[in-house]
C-alpha positions as CSV (number, residue, x, y, z in Angstrom):
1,X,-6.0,14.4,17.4
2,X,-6.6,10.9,18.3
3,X,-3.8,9.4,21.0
4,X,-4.6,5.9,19.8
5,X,-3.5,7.1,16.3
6,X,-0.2,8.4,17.4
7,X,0.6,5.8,19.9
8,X,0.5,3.5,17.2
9,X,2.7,5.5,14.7
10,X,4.9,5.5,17.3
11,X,4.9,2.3,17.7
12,X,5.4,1.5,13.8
13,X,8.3,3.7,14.2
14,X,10.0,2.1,16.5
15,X,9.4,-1.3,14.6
16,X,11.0,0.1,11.8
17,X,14.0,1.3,13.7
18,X,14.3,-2.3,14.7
19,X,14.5,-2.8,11.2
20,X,16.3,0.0,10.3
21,X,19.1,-1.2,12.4
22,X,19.6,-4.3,10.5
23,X,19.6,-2.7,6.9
24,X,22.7,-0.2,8.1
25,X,24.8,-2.8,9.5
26,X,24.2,-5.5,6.9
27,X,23.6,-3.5,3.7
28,X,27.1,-2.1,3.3
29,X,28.7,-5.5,4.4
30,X,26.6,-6.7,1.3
31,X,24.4,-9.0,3.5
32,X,21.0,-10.1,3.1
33,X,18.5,-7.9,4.9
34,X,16.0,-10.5,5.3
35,X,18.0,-14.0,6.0
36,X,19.7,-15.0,8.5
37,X,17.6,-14.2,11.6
38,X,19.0,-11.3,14.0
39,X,21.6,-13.6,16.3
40,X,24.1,-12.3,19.4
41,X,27.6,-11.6,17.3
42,X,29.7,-13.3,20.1
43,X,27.6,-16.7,20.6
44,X,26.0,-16.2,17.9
45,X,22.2,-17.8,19.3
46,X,19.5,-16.8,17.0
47,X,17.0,-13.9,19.3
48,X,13.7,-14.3,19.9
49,X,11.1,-12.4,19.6
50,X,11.0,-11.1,23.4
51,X,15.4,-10.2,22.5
52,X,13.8,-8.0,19.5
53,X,10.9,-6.1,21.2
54,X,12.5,-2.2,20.3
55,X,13.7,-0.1,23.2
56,X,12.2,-2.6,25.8
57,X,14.2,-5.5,25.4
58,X,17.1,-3.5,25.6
59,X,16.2,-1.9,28.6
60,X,15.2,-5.1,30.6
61,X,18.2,-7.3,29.2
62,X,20.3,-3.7,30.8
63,X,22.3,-3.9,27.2
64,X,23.3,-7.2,27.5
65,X,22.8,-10.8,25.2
66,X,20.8,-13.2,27.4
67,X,22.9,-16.0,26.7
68,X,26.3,-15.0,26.9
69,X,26.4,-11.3,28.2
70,X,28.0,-9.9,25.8
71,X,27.2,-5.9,25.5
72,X,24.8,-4.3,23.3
73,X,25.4,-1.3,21.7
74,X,23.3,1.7,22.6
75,X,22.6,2.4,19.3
76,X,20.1,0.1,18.6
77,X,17.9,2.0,20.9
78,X,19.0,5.2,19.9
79,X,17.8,4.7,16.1
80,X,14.9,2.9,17.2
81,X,13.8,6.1,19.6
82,X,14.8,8.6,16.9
83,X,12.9,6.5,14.1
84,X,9.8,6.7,16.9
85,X,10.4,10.1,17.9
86,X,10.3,11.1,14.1
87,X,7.3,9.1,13.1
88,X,5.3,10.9,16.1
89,X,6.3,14.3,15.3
90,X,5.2,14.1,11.9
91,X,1.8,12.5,12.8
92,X,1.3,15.4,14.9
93,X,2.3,18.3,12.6
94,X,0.4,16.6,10.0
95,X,-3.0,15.2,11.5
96,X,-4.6,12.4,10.1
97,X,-7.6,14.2,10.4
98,X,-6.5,16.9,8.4
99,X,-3.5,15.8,6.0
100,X,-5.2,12.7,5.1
101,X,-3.1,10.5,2.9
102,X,-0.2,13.3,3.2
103,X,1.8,12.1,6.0
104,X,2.1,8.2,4.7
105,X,5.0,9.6,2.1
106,X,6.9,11.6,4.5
107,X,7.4,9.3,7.3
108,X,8.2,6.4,4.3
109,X,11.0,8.9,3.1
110,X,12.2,9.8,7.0
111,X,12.6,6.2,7.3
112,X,15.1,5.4,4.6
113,X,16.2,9.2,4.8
114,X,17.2,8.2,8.4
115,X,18.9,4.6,7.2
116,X,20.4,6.5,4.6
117,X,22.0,9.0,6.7
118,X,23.2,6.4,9.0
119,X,24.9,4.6,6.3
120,X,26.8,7.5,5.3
121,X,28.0,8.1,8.5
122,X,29.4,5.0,8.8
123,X,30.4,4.7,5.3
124,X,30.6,7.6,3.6
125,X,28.5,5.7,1.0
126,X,24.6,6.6,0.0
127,X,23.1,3.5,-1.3
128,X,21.7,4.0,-4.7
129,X,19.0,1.3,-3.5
130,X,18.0,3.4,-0.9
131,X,18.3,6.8,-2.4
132,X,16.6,6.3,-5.6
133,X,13.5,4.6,-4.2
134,X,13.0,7.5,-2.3
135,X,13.3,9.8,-5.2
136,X,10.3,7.5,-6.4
137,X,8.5,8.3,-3.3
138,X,8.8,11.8,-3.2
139,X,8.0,12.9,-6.9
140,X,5.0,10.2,-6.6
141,X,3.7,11.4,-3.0
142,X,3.3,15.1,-3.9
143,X,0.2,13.3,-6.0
144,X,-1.3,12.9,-2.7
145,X,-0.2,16.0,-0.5
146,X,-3.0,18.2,0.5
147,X,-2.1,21.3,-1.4
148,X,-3.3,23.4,2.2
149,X,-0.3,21.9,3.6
150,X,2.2,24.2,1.8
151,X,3.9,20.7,0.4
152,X,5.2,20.7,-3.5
153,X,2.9,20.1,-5.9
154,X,3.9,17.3,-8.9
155,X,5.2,20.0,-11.0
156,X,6.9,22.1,-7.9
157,X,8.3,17.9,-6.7
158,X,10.1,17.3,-10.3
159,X,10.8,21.1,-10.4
160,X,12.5,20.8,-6.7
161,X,14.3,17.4,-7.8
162,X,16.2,18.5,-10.9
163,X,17.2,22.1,-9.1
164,X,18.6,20.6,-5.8
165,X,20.0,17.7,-7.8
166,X,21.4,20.4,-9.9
167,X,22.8,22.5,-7.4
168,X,24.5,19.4,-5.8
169,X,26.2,17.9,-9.2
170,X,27.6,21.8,-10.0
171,X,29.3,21.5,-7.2
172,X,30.4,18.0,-7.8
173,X,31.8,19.2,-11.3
174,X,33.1,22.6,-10.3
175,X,34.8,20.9,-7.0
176,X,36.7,17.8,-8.7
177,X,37.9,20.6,-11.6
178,X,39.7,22.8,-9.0
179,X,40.6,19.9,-7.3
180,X,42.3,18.6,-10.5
181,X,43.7,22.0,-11.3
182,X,41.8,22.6,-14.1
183,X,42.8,19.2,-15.4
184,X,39.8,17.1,-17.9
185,X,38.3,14.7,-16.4
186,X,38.9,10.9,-16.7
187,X,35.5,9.6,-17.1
188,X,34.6,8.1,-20.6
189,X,31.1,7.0,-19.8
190,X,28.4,6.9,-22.3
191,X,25.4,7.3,-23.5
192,X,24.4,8.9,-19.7
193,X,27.4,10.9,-18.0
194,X,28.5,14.0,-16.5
195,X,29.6,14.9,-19.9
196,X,25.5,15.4,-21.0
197,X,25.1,16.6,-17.4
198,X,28.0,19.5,-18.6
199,X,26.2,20.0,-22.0
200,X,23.2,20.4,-20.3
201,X,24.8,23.1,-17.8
202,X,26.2,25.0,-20.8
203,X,23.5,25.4,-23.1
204,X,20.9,26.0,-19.9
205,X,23.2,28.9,-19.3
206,X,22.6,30.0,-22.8
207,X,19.0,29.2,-23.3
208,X,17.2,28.3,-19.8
209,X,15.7,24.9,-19.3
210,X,14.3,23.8,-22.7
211,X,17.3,24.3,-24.2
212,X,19.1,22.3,-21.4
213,X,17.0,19.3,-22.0
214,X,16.9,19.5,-25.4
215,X,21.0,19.5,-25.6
216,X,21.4,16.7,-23.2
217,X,19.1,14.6,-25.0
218,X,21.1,15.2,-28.0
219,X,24.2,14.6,-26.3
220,X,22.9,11.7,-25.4
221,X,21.4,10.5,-28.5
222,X,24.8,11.5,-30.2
223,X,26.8,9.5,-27.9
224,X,24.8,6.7,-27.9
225,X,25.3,6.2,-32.1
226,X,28.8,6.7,-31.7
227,X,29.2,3.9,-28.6
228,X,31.3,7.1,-27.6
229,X,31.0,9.8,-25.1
230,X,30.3,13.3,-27.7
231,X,32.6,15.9,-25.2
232,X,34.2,19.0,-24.4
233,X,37.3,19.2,-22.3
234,X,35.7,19.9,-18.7
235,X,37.6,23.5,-17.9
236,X,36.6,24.8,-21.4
237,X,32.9,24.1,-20.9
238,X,33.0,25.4,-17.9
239,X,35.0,28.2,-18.5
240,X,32.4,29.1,-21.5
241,X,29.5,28.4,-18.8
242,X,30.7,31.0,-16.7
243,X,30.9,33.3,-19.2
244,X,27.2,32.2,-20.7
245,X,26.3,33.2,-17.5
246,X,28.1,36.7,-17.3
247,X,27.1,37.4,-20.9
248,X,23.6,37.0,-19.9
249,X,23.6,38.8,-16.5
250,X,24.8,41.8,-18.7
251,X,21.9,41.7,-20.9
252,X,22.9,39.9,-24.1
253,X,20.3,37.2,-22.9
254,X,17.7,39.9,-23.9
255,X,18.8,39.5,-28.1
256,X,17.2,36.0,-28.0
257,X,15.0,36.6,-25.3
258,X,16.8,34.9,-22.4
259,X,17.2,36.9,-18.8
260,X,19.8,35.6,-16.0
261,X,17.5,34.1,-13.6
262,X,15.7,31.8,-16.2
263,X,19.4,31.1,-17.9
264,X,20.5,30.4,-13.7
265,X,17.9,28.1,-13.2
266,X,18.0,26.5,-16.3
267,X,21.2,25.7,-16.0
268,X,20.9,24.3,-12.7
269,X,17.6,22.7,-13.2
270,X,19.0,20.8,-17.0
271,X,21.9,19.9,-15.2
272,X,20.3,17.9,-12.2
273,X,17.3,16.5,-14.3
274,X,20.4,14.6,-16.3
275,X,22.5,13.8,-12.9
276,X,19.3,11.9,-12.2
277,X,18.3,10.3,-15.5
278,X,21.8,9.0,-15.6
279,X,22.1,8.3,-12.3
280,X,18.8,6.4,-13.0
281,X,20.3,4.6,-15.7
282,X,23.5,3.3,-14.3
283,X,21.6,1.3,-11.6
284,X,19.2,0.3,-13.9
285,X,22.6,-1.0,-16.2
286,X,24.2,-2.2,-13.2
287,X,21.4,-4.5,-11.7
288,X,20.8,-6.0,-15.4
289,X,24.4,-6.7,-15.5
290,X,24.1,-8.3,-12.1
291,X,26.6,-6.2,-10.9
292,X,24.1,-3.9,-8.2
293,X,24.2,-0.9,-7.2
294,X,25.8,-2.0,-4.1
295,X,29.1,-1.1,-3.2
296,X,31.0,-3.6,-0.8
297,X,32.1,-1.7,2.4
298,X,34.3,-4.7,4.9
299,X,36.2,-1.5,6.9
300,X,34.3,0.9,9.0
301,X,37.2,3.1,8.6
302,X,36.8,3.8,5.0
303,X,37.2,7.3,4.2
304,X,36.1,9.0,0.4
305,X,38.7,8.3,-1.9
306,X,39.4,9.3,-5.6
307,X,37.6,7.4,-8.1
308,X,39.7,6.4,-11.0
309,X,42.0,9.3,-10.2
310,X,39.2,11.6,-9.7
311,X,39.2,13.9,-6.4
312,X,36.1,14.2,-4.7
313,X,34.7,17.5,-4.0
314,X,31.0,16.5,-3.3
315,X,30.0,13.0,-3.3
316,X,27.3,11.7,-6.1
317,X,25.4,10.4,-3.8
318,X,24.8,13.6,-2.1
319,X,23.5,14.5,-5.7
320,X,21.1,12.0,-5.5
321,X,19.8,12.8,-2.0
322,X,19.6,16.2,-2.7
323,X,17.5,14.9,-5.9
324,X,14.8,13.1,-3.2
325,X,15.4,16.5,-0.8
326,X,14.6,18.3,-3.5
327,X,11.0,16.5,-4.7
328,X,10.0,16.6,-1.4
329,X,10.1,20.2,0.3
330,X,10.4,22.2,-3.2
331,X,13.3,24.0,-4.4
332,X,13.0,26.9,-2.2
333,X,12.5,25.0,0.7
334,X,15.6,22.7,-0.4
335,X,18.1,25.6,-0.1
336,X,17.0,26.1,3.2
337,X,17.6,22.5,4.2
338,X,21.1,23.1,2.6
339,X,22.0,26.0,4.3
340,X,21.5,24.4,7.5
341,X,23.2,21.3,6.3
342,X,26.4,23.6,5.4
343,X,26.1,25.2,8.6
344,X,25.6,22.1,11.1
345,X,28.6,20.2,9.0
346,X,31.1,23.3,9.2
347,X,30.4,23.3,12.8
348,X,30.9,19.6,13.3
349,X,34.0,19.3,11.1
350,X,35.4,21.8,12.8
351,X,35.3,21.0,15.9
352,X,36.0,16.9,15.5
353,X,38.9,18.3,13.5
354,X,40.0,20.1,16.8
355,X,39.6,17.0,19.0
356,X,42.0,15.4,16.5
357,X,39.1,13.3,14.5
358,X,38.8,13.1,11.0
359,X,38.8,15.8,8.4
360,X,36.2,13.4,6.3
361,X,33.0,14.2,7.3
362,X,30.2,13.0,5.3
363,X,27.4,15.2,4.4
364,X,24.5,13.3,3.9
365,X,23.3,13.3,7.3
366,X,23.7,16.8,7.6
367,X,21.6,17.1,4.3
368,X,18.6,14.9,6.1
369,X,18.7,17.2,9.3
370,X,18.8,20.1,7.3
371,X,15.6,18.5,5.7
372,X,13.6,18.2,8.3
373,X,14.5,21.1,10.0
374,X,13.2,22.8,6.5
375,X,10.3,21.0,6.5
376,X,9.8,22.9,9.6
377,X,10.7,26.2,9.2
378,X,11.6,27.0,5.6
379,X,8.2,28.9,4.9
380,X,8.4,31.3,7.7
381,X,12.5,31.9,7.4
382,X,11.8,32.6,3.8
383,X,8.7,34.9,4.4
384,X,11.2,36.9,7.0
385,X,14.3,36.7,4.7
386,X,11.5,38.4,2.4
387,X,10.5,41.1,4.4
388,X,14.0,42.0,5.0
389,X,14.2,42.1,1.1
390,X,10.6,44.7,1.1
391,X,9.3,41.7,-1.0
């Protein structure tokens, strides 16, 4: 393994972290990423490039503006060693010399995975202009993965997308339902909604995947010629899911030839492939309209609220996320990453919520972690979980 070749990821790294730093304080202020040149926020003098160098010029300036001494937050070198740091670890589990082409997707995801997170955190919004490029990435770079490395193949990357996206939006659905007390659901969007993404649910349930797809395209189709959403009340249809899904378990599946783990993944699978698509289509809508997919954040306070009078149980843009999570380690590897996530956020929720912090905490950056850490270990946790199985 060449030390030239990882210096200089490294070194890209940390460039981008530089970089990085100004998309997750400008983006959600809906600033230009680009224009105006990095300046000091008190005097506000334009830096040079010897104010910009990453790490360094922090170091040697000991956290302060030049000009007016002002202090300078350590996150900017924080973000910009963690983008390094991340950058160098995967060059080195994935050699040039032997992944090829394979590592130039992942460390493009880690870097707007990592902005992405870091936005959230602040936020507790995941930037549709981040996330869905990155879905992009992820499905397309599993064309150029080394198929030695144990990474998803194209099939395995869409596969992976729809189920964690899938997994993600059930919750959503199933969440803001409880939440409502059983309520329907407000939303009136057509021709792509959570309706088709319910449809989809309940006729995967019946049918597996094909049917899944083939009812939300319906639904779709449907709803587009009546410039209407085509509906059930949300707590039926998902109080006939549930009992699709029993009905099946207990062998009914077998009169039309459908068992319970392809009506399960079906279900999931139909439902996240149409949480995407219409996730898809609504910033494809919005930036026609010249309305973006940007939502205007001014308070760094801002905690998830209802939308429209609808209680959140699981953020869509965790949906999304999980979407890009998803295409990138596989499914199986995806519900690793989640069960760490689940596990790291309990822990932190808990225990800010004892030192009297918020009980908002936002779960993309968990997700991300989670990711990574999967990316690590997922094959040999699952191939122990396994043997413990006598699989």
């Amino acid at each position: 393994m060449s030390v030239a070749w990882i210096t200089l990821v490294g070194v890209l790294g940390a460039l981008i972290g530089s970089f990085g730093n100004v998309v997750v304080h400008r983006w959600p202020l809906g600033l230009s990423v680009v224009r105006p040149r990095s300046r000091c926020p008190r005097c506000e003098r334009t830096l040079g490039p010897l104010d910009l160098v990453p790490i360094v010029s922090w170091l040697v300036l000991r956290a302060r503006c030049r000009s007016c001494g002002a202090p300078i937050s350590a996150r900017y070198p924080l973000v910009e060693g963690a983008m390094a740091l991340g950058f160098v670890v995967l060059a080195i589990a994935y050699p040039v010399e032997r992944a090829g082409l394979s590592v130039v997707p992942l460390l493009v995801l880690f870097a707007m995975l990592l902005m992405a997170a870091l936005i959230d955190f602040d936020t507790y919004l995941l930037p549709d202009a981040l996330t869905l490029p990155a879905l992009a990435i992820a499905l397309l770079g599993a064309f150029v993965y080394d198929p030695a490395l144990g990474l998803p193949t194209p099939r395995e990357a869409l596969f992976g997308a729809a189920v964690a996206a899938g997994v993600l939006v059930l919750i959503n659905r199933i969440g803001a339902l409880v939440l409502r007390r059983f309520a329907d659901t407000g939303e009136r969007l057509w021709p792509l909604s959570l309706d088709t993404v319910n449809v989809a649910a309940l006729a995967g349930a019946l049918g597996g995947l094909l049917a899944a797809l083939v009812a939300g395209a319906l639904q779709t189709v449907a709803s587009a010629a009546l410039r209407r959403p085509l509906r059930l009340h949300e707590g039926a249809l998902y109080a006939l899911w549930v009992a699709a899904l029993i009905a099946v378990a207990a062998g009914a599946g077998r009169l039309w030839g459908v068992g319970p783990i392809e009506a399960l993944g079906g279900s999931v699978a139909g439902a996240g492939a149409f949480a995407l698509l219409g996730a898809i289509w609504w910033w494809v809508a919005d930036w026609r309209g010249g309305a973006g997919s940007q939502q205007v954040v001014t308070d760094a306070t801002t905690k998830p609220e209802d939308d429209d009078g609808e209680p959140v149980a699981m953020g869509f843009g965790d949906v999304k996320l999980a979407g890009v999570l998803g295409a990138m380690l596989g499914w199986e590897a995806f519900l690793v990453a989640l069960l760490y996530a689940v596990v790291l956020g309990a822990v932190v929720g808990v225990t800010a919520r004892a030192l009297g912090g918020s009980r908002f905490v936002p779960f993309g950056p968990f997700l991300v972690i989670g990711a990574f850490l999967a990316l690590a270990s997922a094959d040999a946790l699952l191939a122990w979980y396994l043997g413990l199985l006598g699989l």
